[in-house]
N, CA and C atoms as a LAMMPS dump frame, in Angstrom:
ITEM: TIMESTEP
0
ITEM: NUMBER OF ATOMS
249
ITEM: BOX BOUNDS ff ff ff
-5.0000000000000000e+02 5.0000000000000000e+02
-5.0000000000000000e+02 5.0000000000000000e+02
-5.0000000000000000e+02 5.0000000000000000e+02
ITEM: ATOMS id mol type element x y z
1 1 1 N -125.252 -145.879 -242.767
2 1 2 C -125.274 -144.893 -241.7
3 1 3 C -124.571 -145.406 -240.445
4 2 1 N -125.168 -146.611 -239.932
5 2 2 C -124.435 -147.221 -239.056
6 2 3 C -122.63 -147.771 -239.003
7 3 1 N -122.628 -147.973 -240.442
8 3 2 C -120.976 -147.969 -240.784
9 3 3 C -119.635 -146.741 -240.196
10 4 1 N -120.835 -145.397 -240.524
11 4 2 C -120.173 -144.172 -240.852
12 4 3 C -120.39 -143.154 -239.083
13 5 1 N -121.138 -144.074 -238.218
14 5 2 C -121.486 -143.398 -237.16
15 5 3 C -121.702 -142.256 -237.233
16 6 1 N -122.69 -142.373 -238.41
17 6 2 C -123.443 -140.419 -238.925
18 6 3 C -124.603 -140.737 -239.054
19 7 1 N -125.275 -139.758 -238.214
20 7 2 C -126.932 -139.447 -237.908
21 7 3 C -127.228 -138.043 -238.611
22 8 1 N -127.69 -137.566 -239.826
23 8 2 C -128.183 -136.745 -240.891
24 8 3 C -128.645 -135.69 -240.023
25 9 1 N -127.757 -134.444 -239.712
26 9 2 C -128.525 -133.225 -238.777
27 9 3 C -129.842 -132.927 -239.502
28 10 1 N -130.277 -132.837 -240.205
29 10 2 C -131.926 -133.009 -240.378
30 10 3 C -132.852 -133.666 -240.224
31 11 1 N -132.171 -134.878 -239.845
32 11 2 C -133.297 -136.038 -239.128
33 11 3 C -133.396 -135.38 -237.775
34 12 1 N -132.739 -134.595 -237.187
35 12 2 C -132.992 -134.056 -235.66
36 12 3 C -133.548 -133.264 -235.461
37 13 1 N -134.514 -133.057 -236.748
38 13 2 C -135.42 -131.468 -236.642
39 13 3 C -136.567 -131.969 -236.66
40 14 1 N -137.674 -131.416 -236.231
41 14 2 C -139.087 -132.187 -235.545
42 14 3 C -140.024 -130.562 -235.994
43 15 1 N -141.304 -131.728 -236.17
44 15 2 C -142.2 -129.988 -236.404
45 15 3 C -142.976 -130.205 -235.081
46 16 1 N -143.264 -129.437 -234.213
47 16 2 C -144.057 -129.389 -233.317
48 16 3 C -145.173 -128.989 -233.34
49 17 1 N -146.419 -129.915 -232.75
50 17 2 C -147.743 -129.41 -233.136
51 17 3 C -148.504 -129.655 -231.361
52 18 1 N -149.173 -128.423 -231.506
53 18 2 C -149.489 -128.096 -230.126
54 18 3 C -151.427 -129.076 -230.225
55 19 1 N -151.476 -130.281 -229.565
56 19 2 C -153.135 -130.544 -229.368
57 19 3 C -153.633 -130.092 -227.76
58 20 1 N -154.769 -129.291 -228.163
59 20 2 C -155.258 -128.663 -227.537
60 20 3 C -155.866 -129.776 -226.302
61 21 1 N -156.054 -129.971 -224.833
62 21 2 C -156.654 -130.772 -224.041
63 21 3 C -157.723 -130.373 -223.722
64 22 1 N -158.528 -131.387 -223.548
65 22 2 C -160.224 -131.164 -223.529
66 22 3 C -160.73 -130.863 -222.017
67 23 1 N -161.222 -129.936 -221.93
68 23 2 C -161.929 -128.97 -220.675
69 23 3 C -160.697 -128.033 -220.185
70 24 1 N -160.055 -127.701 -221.111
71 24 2 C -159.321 -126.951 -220.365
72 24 3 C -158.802 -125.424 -221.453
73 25 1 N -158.921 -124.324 -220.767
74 25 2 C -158.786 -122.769 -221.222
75 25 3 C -157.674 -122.848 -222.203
76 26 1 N -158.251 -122.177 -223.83
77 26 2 C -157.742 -122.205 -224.427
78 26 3 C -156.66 -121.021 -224.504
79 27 1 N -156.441 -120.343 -223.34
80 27 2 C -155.529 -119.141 -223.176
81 27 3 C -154.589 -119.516 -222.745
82 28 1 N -154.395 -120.528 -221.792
83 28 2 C -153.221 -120.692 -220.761
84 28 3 C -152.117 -121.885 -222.165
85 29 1 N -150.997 -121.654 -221.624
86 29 2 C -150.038 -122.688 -222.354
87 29 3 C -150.096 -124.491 -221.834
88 30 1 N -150.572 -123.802 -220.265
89 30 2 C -150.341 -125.85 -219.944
90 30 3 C -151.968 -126.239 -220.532
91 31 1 N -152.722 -125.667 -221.642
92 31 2 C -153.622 -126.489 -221.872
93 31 3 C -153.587 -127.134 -223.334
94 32 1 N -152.419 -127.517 -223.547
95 32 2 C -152.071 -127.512 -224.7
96 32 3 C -150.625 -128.817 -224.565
97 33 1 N -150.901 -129.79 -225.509
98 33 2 C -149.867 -131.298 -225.493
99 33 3 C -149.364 -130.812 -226.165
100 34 1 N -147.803 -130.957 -226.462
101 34 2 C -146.895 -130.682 -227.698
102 34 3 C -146.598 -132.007 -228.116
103 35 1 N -146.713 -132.028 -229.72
104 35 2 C -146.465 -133.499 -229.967
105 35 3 C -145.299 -133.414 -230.957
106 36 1 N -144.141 -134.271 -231.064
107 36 2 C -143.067 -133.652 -232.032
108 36 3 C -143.586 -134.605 -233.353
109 37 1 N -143.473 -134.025 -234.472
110 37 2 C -143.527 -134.936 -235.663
111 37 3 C -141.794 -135.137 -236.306
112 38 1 N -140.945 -136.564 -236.145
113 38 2 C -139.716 -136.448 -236.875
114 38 3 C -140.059 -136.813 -238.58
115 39 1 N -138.909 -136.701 -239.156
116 39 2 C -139.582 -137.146 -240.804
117 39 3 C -139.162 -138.928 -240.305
118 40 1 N -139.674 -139.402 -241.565
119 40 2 C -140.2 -140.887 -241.73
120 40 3 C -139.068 -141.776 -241.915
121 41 1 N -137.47 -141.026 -242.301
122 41 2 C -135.713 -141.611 -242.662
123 41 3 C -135.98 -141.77 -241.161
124 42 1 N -135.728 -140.872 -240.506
125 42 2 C -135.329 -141.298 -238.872
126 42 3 C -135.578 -141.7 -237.946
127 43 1 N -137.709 -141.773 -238.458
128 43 2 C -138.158 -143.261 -237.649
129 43 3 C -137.299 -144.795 -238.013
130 44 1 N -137.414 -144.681 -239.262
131 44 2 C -137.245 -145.699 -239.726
132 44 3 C -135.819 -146.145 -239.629
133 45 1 N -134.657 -145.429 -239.372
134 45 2 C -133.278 -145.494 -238.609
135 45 3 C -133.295 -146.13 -236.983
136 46 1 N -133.922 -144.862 -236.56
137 46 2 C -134.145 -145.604 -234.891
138 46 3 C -134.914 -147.036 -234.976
139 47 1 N -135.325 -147.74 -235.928
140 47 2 C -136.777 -148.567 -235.777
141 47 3 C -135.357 -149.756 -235.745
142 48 1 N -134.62 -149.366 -236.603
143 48 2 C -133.444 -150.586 -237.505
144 48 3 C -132.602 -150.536 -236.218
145 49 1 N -132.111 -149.481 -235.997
146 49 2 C -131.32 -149.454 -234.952
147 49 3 C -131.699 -150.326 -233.521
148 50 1 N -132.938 -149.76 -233.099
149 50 2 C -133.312 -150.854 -231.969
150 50 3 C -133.655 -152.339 -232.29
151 51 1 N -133.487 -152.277 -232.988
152 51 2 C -133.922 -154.09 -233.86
153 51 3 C -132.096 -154.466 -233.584
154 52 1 N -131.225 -154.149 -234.07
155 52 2 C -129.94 -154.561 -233.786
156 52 3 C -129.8 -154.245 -232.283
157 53 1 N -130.492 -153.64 -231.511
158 53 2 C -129.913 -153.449 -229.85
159 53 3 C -130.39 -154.528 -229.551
160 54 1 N -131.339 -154.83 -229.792
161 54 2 C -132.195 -155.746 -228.833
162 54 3 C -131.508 -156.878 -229.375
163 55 1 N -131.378 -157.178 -230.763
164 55 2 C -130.798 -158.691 -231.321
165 55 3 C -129.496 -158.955 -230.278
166 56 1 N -128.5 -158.322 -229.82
167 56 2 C -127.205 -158.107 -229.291
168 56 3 C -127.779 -158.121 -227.822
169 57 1 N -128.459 -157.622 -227.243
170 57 2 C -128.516 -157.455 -225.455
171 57 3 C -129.588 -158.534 -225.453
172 58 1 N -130.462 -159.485 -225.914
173 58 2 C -131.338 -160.482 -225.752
174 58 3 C -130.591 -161.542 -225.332
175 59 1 N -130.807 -162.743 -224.37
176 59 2 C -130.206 -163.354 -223.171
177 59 3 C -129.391 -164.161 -223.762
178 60 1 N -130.02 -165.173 -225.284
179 60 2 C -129.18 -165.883 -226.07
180 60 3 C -127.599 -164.939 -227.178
181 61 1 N -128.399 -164.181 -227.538
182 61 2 C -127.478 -163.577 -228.505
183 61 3 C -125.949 -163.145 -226.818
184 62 1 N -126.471 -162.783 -225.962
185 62 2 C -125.313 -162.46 -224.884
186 62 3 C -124.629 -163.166 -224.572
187 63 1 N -124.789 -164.352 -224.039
188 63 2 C -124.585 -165.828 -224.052
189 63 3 C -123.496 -166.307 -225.209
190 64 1 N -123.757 -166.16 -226.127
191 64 2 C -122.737 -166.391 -227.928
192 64 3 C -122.043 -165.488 -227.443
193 65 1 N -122.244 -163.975 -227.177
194 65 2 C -120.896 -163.275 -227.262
195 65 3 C -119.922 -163.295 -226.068
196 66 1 N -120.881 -163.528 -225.175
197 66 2 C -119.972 -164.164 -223.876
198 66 3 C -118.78 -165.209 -224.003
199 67 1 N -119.195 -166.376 -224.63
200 67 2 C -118.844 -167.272 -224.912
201 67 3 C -117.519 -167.534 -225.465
202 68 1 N -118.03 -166.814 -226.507
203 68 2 C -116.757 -166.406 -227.936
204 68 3 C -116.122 -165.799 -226.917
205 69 1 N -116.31 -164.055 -226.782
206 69 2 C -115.17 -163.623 -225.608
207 69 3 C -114.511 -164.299 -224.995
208 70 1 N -114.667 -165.194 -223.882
209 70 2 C -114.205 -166.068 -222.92
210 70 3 C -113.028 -167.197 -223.722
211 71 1 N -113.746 -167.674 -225.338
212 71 2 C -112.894 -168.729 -225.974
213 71 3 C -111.979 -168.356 -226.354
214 72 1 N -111.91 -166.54 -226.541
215 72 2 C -110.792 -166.175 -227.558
216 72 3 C -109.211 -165.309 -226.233
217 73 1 N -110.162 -165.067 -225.136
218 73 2 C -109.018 -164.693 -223.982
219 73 3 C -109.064 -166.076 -223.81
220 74 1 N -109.252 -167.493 -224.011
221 74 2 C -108.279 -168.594 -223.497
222 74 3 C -107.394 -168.621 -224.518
223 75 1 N -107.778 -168.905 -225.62
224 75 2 C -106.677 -168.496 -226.444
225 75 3 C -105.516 -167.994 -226.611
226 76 1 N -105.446 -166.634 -226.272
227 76 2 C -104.716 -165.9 -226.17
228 76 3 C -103.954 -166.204 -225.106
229 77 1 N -104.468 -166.513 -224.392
230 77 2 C -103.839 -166.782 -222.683
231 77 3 C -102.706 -168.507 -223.256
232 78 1 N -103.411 -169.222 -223.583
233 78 2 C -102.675 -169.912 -224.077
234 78 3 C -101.611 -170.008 -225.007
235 79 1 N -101.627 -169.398 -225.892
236 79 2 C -100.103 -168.458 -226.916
237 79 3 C -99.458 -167.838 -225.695
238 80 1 N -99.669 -167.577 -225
239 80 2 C -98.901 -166.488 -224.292
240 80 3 C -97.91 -167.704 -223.435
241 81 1 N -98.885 -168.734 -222.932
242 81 2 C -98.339 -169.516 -221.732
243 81 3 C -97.051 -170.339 -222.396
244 82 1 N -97.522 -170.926 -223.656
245 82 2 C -97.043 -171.53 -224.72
246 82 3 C -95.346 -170.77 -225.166
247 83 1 N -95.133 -169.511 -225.362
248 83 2 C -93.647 -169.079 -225.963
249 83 3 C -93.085 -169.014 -224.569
């Protein structure tokens, strides 16, 4: 999924279930929480997905890519200075 930068338009459909709040008139609409239910593929997508955000923006993993970045524009900078 992540290869194909495709998110399944049916993982974006949610059933909504209204819980009722306690002491409060069961006529009016604000007495009532809406809770979305997604299906269990697209928890489990977002779950994977933030597991790779966080691996990548965490202080060490930034640090490595910093790093590398920085080694590979000297590099380059150096071929260049070099012809």
């Amino acid at each position: 999924m992540l290869i194909f930068s495709y998110f399944p338009l049916i993982w974006k459909f949610s059933t909504i279930i209204l819980i009722h709040k306690p002491n409060k008139n069961k006529n009016e609409a604000s007495s009532y929480r809406p809770i979305s239910l997604l299906l269990v593929l697209a928890k489990l997508f977002e779950k994977i997905l933030l597991l790779r955000i966080r691996s990548v923006t965490q202080p060490k993993y930034v640090i490595k890519y910093i790093n590398k970045m920085l080694f590979s524009i000297h590099l380059k900078f150096r071929s260049i200075v070099c012809y």
